[in-house]
C-alpha positions as CSV (number, residue, x, y, z in Angstrom):
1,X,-12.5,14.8,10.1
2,X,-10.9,11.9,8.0
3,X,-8.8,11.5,5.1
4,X,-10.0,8.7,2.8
5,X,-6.8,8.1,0.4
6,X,-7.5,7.1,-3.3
7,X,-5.5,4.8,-5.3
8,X,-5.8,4.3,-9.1
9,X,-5.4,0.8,-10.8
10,X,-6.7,-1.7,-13.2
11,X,-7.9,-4.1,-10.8
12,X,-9.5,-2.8,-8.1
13,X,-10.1,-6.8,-6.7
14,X,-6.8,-7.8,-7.0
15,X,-5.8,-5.0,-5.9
16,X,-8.0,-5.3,-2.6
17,X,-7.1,-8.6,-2.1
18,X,-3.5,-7.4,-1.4
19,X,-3.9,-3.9,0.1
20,X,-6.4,-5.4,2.7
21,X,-3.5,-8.0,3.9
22,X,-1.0,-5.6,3.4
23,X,-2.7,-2.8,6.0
24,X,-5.3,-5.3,8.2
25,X,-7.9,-3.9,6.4
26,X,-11.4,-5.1,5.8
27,X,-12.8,-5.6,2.1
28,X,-16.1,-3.2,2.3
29,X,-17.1,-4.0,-1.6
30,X,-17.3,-3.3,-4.9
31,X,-19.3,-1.0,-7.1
32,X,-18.9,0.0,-10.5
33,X,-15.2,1.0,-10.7
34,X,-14.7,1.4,-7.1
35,X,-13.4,-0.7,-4.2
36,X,-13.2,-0.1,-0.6
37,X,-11.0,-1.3,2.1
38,X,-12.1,-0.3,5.6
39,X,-9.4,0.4,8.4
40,X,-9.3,-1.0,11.9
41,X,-10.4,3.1,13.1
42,X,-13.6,4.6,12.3
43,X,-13.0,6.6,9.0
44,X,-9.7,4.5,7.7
45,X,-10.4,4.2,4.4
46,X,-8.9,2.9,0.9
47,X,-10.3,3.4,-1.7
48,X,-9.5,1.5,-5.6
49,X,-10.9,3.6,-8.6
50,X,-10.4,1.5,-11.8
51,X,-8.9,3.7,-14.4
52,X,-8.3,3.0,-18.0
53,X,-4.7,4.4,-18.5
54,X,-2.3,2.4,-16.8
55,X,0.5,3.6,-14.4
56,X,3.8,5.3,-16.3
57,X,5.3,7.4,-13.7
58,X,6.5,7.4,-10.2
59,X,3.5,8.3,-7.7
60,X,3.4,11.6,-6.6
61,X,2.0,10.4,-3.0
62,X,2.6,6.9,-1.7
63,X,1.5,5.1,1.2
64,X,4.0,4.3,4.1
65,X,3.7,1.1,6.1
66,X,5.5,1.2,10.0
67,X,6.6,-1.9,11.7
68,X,8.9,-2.4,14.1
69,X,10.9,-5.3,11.9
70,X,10.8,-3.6,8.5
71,X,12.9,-6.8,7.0
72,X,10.0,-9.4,8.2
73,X,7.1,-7.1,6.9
74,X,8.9,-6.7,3.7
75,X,9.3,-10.4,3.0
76,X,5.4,-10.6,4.1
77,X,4.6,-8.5,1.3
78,X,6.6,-10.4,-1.0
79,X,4.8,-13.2,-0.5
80,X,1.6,-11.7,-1.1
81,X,2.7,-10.1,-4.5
82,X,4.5,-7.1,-3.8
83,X,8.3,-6.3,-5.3
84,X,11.2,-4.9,-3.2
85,X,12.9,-1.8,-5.3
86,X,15.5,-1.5,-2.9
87,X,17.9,-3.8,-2.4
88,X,18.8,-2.6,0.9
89,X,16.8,-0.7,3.6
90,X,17.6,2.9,3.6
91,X,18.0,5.4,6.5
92,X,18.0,9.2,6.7
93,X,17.0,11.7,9.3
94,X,16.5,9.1,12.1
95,X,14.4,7.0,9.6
96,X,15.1,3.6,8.3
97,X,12.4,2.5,5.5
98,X,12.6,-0.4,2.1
99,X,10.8,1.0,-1.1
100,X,8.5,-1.5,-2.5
101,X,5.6,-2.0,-5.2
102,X,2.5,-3.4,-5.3
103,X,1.2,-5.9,-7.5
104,X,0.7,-2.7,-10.1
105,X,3.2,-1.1,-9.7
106,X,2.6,1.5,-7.1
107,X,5.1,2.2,-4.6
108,X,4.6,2.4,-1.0
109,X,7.7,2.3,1.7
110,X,8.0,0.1,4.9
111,X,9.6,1.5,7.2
112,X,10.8,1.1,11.0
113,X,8.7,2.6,13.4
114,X,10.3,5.5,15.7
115,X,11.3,5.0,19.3
């Protein structure tokens, strides 16, 4: 069994140009209002549905990116477009992680791999 996760957007390209950097993913294509990002395991995949209404609200699921130097991945994803929406990295429950956004808007969280 896999999950494929689904992420709404404008633009699935530009999108895919950043979410495939982002993750080490692999641009698979584009067809109609979809794009698709393949992961580095069999069944990883991301997919971009182009949608008309654009994003208003906090996601209700969001995509969380370990590493073991949180700090250096979040400047990484800086450079490629994405916004830091926490000044700070935050910690609870043995977990340290930095809220960011995409270049839409979407958030996803980088946070520091567990021991």
């Amino acid at each position: 069994m896999a999950i494929h996760i689904v992420l709404d957007c404008a633009d699935p390209e530009k999108l895919a140009a950043f979410w495939s950097k982002a993750l080490g993913y692999t641009i698979g294509g584009f067809a109609e209002q979809w794009g698709m990002l393949t992961g580095p395991r069999d069944g990883d995949v991301l997919l971009l549905q182009r949608v008309d209404e654009p994003k208003s609200v906090k996601n209700r699921m969001h995509l969380d990116i370990t590493t073991p130097d949180i700090e250096a991945k979040a400047a990484e994803l800086e450079a490629l477009g994405a916004t830091r929406l926490t000044p700070e990295p935050l910690s609870q429950f043995n977990s340290t992680w930095i809220t960011m956004a995409d270049p839409e808007g979407n958030e996803f969280c980088v946070c520091k791999e567990l021991a």
